[in-house]
DSSP file (Angstrom, degrees, kcal/mol; ACC not computed):
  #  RESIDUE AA STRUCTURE BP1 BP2  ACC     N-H-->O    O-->H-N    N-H-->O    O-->H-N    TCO  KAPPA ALPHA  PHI   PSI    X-CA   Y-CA   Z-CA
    1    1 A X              0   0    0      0, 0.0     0, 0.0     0, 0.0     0, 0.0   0.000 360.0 360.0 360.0 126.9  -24.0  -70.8  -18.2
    2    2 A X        +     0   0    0    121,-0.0     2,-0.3     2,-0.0    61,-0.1  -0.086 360.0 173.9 -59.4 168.5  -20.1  -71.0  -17.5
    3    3 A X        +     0   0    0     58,-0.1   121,-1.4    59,-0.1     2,-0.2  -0.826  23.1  85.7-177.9 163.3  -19.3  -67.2  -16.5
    4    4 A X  E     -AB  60 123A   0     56,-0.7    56,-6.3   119,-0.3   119,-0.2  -0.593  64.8 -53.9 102.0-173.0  -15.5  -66.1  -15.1
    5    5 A X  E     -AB  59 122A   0    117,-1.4   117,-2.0    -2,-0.2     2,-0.3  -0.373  30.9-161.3 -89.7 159.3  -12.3  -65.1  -15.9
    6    6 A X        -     0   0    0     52,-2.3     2,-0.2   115,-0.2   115,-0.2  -0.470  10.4-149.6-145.7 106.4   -9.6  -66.1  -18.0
    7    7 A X        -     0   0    0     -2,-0.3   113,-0.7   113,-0.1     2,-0.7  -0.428   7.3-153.7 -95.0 156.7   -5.8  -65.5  -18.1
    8    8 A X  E     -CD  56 119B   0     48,-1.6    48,-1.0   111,-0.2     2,-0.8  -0.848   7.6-168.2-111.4 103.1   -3.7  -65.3  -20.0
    9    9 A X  E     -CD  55 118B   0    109,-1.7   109,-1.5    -2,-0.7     2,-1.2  -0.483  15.5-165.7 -71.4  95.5    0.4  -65.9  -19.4
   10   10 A X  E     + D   0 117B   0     44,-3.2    43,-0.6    -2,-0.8    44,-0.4  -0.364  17.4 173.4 -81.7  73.8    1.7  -64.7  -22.7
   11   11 A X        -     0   0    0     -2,-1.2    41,-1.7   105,-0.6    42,-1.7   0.779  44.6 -70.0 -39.7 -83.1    5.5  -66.4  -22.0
   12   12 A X        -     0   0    0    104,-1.0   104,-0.4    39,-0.2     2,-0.2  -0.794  36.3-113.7-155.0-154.9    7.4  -65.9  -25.3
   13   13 A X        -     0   0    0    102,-0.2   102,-0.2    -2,-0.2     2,-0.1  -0.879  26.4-161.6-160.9 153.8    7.8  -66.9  -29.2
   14   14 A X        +     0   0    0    100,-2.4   100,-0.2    -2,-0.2    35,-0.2  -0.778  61.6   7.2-160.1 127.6   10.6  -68.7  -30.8
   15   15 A X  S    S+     0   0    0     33,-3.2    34,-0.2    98,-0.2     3,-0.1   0.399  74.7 173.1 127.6 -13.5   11.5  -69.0  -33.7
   16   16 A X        -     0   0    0     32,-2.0    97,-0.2    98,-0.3    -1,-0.2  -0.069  42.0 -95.1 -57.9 153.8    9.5  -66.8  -35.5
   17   17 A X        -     0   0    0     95,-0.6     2,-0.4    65,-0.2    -1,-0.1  -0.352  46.3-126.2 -48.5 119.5    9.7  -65.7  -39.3
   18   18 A X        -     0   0    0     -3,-0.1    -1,-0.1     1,-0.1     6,-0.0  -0.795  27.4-177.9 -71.0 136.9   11.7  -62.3  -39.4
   19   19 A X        +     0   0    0     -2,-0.4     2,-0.5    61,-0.1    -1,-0.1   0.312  62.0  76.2-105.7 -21.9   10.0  -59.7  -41.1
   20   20 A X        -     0   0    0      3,-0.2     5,-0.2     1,-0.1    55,-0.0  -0.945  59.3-167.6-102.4 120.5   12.8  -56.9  -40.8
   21   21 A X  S    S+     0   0    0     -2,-0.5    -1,-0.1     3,-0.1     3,-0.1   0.466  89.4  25.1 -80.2  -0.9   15.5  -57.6  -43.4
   22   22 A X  S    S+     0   0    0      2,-0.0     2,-0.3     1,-0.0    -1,-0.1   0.428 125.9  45.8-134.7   2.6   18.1  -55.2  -42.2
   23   23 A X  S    S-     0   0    0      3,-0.0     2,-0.4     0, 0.0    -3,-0.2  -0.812  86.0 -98.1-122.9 172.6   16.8  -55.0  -38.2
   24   24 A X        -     0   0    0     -2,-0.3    21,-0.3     1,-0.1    22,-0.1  -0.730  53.6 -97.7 -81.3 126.3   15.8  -57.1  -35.7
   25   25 A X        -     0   0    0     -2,-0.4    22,-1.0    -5,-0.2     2,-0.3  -0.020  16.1-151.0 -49.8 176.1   11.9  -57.4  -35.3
   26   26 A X        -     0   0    0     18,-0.2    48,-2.3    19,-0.2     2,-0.3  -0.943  34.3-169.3-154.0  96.7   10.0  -55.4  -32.8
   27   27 A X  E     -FG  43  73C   0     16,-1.2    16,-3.3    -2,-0.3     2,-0.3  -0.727  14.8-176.4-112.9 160.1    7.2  -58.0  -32.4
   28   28 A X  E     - G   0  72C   0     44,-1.7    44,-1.1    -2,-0.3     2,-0.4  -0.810  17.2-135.5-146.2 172.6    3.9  -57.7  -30.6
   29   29 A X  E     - G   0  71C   0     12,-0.4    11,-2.8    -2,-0.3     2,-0.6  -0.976  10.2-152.1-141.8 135.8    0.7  -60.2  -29.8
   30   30 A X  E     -HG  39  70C   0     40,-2.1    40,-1.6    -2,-0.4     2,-0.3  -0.938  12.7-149.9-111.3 135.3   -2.5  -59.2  -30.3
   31   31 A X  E     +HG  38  69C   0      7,-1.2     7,-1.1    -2,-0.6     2,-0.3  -0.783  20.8 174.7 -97.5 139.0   -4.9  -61.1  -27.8
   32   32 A X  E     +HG  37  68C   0     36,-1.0    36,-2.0    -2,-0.3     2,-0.4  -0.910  11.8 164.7-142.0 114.0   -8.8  -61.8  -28.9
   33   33 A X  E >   -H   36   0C   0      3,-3.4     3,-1.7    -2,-0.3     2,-0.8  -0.891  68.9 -39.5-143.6 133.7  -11.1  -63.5  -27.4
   34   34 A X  T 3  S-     0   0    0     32,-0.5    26,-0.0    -2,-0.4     3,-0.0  -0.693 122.8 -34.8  46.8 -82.7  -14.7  -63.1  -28.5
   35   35 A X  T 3  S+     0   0    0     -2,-0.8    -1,-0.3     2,-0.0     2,-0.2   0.197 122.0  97.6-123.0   9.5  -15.0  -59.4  -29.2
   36   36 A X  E <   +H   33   0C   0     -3,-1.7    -3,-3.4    23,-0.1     2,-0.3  -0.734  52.6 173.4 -94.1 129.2  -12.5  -58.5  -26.2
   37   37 A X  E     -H   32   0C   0     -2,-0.2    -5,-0.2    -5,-0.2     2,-0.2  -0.971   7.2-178.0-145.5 143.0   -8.8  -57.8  -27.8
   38   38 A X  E     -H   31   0C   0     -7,-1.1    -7,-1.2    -2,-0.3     2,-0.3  -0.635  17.6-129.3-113.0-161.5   -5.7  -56.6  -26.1
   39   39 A X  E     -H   30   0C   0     -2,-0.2    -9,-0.2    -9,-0.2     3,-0.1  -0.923  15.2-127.2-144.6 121.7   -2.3  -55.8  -27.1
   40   40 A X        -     0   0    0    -11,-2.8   -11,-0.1    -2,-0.3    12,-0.0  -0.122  37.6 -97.2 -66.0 166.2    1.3  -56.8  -25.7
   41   41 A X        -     0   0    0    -13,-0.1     2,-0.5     1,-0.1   -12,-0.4  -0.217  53.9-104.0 -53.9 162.6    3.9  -54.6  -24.8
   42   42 A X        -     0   0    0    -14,-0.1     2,-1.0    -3,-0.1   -14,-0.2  -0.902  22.6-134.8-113.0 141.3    6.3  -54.6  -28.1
   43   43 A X  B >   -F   27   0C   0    -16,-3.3     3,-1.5    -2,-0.5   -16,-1.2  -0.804  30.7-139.8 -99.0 108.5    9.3  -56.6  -27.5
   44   44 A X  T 3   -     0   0    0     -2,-1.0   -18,-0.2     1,-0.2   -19,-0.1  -0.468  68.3 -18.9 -65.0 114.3   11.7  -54.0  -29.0
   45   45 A X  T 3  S+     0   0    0     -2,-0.5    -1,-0.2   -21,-0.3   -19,-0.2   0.806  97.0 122.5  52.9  27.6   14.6  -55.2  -31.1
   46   46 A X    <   -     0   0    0     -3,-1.5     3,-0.3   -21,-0.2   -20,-0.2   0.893  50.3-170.6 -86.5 -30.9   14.2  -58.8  -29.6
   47   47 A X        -     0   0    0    -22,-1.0    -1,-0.2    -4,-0.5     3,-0.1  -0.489  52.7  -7.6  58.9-141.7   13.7  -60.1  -33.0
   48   48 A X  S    S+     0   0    0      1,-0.2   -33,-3.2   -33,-0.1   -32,-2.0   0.595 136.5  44.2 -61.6   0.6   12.5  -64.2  -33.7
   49   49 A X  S    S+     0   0    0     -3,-0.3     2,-0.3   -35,-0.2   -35,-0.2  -0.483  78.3 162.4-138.3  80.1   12.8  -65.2  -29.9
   50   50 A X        -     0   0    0     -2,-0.3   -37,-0.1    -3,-0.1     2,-0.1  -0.861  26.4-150.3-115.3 144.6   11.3  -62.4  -27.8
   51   51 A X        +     0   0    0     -2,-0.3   -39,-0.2   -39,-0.2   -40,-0.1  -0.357  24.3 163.4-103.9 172.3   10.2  -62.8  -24.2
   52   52 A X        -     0   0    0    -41,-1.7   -41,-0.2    -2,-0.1   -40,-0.2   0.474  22.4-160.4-161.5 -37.8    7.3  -60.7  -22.8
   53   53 A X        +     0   0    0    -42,-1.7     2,-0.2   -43,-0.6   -42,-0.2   0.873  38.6 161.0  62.5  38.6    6.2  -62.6  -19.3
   54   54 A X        -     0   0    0    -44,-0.4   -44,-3.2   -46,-0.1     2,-0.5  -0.633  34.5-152.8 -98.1 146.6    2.6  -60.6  -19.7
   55   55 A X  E     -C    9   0B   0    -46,-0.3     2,-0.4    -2,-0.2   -46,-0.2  -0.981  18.5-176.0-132.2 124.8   -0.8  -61.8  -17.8
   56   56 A X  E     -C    8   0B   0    -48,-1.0   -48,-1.6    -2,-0.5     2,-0.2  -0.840  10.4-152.6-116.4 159.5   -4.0  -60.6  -19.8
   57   57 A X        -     0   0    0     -2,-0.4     2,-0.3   -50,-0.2   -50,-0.1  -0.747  12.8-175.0-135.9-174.7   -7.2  -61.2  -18.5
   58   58 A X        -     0   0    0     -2,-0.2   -52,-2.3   -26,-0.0     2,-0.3  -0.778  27.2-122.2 176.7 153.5  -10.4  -61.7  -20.6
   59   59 A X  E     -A    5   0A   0     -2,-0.3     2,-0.5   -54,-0.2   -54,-0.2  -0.855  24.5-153.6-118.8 125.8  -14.8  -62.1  -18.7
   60   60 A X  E     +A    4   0A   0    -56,-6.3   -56,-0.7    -2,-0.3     3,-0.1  -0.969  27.5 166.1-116.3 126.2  -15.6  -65.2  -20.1
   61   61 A X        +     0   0    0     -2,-0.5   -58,-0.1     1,-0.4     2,-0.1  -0.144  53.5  21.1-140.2  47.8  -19.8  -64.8  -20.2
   62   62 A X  S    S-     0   0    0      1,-0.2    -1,-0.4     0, 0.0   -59,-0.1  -0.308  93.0 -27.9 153.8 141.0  -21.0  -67.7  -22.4
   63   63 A X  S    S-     0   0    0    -61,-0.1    -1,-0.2    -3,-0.1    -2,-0.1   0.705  86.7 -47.0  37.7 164.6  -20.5  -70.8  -24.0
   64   64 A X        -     0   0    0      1,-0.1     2,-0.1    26,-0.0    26,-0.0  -0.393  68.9-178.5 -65.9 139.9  -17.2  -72.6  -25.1
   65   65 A X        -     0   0    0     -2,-0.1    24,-1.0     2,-0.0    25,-0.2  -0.303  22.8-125.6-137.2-170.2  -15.1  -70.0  -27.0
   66   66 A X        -     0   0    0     22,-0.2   -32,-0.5    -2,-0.1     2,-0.5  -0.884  17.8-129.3-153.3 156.7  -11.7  -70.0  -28.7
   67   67 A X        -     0   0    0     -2,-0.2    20,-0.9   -34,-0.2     2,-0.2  -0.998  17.7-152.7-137.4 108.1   -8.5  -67.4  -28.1
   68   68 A X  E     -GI  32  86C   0    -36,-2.0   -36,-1.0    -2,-0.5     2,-0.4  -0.721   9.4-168.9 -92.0 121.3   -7.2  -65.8  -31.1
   69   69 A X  E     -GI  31  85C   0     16,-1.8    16,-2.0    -2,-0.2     2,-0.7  -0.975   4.0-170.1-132.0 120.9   -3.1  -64.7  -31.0
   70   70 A X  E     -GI  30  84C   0    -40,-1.6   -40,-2.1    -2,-0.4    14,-0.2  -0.957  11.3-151.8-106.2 105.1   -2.1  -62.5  -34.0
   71   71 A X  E     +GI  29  83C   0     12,-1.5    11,-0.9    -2,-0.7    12,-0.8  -0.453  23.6 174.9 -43.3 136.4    1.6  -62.2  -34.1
   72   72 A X  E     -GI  28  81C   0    -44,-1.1   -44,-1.7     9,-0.3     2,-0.4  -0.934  27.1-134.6-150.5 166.2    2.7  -58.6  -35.8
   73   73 A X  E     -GI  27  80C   0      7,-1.1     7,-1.6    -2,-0.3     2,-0.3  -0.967  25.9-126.7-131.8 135.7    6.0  -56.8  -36.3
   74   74 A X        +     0   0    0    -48,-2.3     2,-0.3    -2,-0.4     3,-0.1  -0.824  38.1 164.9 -90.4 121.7    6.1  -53.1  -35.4
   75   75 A X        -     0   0    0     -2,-0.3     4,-0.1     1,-0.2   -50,-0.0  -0.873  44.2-108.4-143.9 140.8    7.2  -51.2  -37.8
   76   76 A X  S    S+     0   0    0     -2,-0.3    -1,-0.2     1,-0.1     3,-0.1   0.970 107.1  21.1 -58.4 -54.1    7.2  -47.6  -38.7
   77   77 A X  S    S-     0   0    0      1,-0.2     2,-0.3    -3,-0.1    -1,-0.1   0.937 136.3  -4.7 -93.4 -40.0    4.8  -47.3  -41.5
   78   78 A X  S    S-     0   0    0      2,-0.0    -1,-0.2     0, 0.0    -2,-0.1  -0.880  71.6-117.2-157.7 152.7    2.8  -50.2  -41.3
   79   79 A X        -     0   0    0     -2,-0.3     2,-0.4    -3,-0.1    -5,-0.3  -0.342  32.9-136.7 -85.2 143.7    2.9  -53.5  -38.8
   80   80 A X  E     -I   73   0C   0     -7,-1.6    -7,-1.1    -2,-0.0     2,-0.4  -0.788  11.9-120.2 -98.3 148.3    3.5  -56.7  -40.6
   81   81 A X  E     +I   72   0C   0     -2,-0.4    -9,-0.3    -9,-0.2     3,-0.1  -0.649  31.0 174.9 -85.5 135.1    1.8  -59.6  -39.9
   82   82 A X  E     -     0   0C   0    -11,-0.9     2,-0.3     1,-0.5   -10,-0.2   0.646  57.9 -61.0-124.8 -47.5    4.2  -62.7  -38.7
   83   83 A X  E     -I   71   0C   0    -12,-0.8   -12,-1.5   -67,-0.1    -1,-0.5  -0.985  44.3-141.2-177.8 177.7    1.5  -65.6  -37.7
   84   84 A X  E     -IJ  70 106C   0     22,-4.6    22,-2.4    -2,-0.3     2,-0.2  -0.944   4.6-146.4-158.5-173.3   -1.3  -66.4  -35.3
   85   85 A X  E     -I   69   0C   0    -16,-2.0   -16,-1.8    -2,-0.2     2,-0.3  -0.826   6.1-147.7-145.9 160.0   -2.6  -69.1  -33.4
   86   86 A X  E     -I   68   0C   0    -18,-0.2   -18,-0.2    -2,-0.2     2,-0.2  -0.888  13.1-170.7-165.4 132.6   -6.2  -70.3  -32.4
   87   87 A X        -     0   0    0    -20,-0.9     2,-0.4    -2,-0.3    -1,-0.1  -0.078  17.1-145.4-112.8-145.1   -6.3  -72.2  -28.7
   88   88 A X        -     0   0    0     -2,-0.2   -22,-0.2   -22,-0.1     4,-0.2  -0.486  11.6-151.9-119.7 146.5  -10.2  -73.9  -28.2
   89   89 A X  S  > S+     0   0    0    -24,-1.0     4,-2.2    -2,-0.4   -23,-0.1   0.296  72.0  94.9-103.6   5.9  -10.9  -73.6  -24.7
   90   90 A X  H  > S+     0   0    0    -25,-0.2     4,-1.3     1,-0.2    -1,-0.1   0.703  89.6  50.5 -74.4 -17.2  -13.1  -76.3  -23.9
   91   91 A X  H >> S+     0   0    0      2,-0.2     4,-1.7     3,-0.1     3,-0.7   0.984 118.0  44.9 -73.4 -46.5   -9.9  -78.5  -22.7
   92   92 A X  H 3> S+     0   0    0      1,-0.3     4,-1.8     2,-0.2     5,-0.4   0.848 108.6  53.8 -58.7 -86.7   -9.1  -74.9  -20.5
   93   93 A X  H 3< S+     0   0    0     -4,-2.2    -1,-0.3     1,-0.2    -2,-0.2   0.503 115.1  41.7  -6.9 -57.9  -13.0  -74.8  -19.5
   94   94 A X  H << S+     0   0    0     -4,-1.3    -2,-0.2    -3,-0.7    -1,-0.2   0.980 129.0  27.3 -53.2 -80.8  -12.5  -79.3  -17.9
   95   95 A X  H  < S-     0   0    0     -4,-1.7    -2,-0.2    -3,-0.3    -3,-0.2   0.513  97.8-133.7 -86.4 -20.9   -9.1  -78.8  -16.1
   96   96 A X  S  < S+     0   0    0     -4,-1.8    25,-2.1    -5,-0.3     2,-0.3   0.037  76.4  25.1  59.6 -31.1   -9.0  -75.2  -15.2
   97   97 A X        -     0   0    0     -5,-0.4     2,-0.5    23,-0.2    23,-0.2  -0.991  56.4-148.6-159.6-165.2   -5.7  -74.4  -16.5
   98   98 A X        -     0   0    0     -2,-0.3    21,-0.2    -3,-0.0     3,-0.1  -0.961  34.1-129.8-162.8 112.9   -2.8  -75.5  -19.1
   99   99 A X        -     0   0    0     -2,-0.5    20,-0.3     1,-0.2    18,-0.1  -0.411  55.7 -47.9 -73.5-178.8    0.5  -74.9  -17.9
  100  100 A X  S    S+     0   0    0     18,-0.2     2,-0.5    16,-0.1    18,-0.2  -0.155  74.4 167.0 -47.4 119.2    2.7  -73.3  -19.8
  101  101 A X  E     -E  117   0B   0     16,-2.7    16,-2.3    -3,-0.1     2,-0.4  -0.960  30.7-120.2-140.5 136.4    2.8  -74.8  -23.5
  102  102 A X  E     -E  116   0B   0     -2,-0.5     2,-0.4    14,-0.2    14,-0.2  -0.734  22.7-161.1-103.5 139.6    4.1  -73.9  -27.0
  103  103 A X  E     -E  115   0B   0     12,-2.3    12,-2.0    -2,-0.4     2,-0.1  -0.915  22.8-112.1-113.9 148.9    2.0  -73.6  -29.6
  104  104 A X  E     -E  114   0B   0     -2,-0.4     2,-1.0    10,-0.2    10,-0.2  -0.229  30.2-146.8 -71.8 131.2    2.9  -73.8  -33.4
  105  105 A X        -     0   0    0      8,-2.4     7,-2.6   -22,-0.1   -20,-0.2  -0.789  21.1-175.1-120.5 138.0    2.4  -70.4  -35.1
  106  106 A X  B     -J   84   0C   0    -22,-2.4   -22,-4.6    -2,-1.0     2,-0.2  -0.585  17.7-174.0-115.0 176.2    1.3  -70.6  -38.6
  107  107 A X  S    S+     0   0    0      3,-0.5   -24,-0.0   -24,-0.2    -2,-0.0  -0.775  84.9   2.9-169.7 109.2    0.7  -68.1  -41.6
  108  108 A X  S    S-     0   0    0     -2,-0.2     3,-0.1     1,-0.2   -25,-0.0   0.991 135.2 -60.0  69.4  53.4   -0.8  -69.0  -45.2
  109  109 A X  S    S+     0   0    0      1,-0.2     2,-0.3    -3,-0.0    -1,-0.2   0.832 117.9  99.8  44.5  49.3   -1.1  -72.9  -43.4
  110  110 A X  S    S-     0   0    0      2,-0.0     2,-0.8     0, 0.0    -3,-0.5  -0.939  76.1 -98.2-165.9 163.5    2.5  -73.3  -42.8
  111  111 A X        +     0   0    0     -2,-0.3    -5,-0.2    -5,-0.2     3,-0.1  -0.537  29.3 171.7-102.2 138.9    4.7  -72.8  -39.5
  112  112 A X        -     0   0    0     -7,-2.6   -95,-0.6    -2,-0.8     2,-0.1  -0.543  64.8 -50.7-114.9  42.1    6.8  -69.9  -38.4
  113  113 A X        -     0   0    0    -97,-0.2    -8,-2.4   -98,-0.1    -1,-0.3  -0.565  61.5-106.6 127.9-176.1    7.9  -70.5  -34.9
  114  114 A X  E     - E   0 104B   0    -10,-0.2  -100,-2.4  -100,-0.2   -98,-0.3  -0.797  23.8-145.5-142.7-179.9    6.1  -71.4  -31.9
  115  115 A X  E     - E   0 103B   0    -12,-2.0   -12,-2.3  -102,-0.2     2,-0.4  -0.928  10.0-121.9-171.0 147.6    5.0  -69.8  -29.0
  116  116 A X  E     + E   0 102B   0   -104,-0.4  -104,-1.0    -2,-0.2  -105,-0.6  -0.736  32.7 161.4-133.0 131.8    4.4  -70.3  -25.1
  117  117 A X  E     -DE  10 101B   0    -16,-2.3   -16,-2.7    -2,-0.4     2,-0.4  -0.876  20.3-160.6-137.4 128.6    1.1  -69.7  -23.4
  118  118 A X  E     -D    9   0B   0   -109,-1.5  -109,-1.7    -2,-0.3     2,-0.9  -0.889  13.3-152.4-139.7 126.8   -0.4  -70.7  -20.1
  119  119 A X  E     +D    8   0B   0     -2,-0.4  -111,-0.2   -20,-0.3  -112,-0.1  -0.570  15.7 178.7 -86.5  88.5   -3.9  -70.6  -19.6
  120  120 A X        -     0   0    0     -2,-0.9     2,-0.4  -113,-0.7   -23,-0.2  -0.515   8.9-169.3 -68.6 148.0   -6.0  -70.1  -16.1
  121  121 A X        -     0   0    0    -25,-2.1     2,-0.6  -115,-0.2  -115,-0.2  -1.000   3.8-164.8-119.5 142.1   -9.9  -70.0  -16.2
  122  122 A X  E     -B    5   0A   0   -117,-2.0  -117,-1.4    -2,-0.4   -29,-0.0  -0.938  10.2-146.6-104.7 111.5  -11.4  -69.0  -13.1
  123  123 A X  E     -B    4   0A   0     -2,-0.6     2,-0.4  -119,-0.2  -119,-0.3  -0.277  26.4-112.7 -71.9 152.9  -15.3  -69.8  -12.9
  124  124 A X        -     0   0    0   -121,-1.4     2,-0.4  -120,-0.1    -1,-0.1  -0.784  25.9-117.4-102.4 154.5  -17.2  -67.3  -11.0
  125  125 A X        -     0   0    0     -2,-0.4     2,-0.1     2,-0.0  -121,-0.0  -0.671  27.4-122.0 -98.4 145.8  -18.8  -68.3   -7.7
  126  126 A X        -     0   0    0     -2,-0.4     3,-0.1     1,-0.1    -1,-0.0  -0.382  16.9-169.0 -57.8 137.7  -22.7  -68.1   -7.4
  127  127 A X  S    S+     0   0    0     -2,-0.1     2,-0.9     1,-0.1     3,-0.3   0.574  81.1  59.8-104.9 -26.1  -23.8  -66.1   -5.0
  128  128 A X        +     0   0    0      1,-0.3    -1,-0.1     2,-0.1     7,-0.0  -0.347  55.9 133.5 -94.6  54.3  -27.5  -67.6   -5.5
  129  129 A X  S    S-     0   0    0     -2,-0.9    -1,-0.3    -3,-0.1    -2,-0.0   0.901  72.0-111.7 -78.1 -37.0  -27.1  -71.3   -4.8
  130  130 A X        +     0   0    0     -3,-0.3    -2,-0.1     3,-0.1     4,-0.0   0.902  59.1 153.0 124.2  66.1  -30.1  -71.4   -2.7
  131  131 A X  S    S-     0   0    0      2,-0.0     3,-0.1     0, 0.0    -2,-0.0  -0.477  80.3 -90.4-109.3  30.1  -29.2  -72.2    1.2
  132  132 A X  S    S+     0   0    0      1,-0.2     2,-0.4    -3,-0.0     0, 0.0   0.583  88.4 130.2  79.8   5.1  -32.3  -70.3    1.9
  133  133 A X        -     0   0    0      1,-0.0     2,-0.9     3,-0.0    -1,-0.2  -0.735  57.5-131.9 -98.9 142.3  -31.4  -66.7    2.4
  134  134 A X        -     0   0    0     -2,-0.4     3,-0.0    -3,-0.1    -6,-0.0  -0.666  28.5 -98.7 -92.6 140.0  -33.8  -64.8    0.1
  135  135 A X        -     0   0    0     -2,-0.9    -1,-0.1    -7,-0.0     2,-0.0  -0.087  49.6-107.0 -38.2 123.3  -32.1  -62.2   -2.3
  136  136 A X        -     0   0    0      1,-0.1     2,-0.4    -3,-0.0    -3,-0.0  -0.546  33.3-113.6 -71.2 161.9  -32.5  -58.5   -0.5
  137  137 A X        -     0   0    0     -2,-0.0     2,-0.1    -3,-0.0    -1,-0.1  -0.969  20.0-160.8-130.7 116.8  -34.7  -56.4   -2.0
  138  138 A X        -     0   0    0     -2,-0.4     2,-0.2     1,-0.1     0, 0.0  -0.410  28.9-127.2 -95.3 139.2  -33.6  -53.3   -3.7
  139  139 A X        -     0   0    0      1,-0.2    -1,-0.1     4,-0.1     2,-0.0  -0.658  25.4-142.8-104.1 147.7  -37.2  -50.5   -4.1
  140  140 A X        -     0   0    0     -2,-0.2     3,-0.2     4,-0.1    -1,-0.2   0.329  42.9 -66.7 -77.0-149.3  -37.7  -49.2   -7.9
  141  141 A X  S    S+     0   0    0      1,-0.3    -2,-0.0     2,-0.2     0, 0.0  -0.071 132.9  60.0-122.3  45.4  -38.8  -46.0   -8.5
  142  142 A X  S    S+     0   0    0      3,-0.0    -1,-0.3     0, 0.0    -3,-0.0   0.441 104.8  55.2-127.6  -7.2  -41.9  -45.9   -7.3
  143  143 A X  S    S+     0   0    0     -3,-0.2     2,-0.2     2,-0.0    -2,-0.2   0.109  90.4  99.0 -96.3  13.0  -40.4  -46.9   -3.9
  144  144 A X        -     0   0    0      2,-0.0     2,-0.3    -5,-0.0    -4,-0.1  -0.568  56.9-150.3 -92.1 167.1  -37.9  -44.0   -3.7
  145  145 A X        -     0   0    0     -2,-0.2     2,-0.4     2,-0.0    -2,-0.0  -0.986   7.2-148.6-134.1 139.6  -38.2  -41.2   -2.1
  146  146 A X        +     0   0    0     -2,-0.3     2,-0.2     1,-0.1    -2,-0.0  -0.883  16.0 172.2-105.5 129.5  -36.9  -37.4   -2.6
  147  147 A X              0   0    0     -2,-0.4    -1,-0.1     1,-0.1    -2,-0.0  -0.622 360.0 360.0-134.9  76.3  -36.3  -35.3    0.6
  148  148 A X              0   0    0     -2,-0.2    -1,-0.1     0, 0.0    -2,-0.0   0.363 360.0 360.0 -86.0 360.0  -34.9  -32.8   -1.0
């Protein structure tokens, strides 16, 4: 079973559908992968080309996955949705990273900008590979003792 980390360079977006007719957007990225989500910083009044230069990080603890990016616009009374994007990570999973790359961002299967992501995965190292040192051995609680 693959086990590590994985980051994530969130770079920028350009191009994107504006969502504010009388401002500049206030745009945000919501990060997902498996049931683990973050959130960027909101790039305030950058509008369709906003830069953000953010590192997310994500425990990757089974099988070949995919990394969900929901574009939103921050808004007072409620955020509007601008695009998203879907990576697969099995390429990520071979090479160990993906420099920096734009991806197309769509909404209702047509594109609204792109935006540029570079992915590291870090596997985690084994401690148990087996060079003959036997795992120490931690006593339950029938091998404790109170000396109180």
């Amino acid at each position: 079973m693959l086990q590590g980390t994985l980051e994530v360079l969130l770079v920028s977006a350009k191009g994107l559908e504006n969502t504010d007719f009388l401002n500049n957007m206030d745009p945000y990225v919501i990060l997902t992968y498996r049931t683990q989500e973050q959130k960027s910083s909101i790039a305030s009044g950058k509008g369709s080309d906003p830069e953000w230069n953010e590192t997310f990080v994500f425990n990757v603890s089974e099988g070949v996955s995919e990394l969900g990016l929901r574009i939103m616009d921050s808004d007072i009374s409620q955020d509007d949705f601008v695009g998203e994007i879907t990576i697969s990570l099995e390429p990520l999973l071979l090479e160990g990273s993906i420099p920096t790359t734009t991806y197309n961002v769509v909404k209702d299967q047509e594109y609204r900008g792109e935006i540029r992501i570079g992915l590291t995965f870090k596997p985690e190292v084994s401690s148990d590979i087996g060079y003959g040192v036997e795992e120490e051995r931690f006593g339950g609680w029938k091998e404790s003792s109170s000396a109180y």
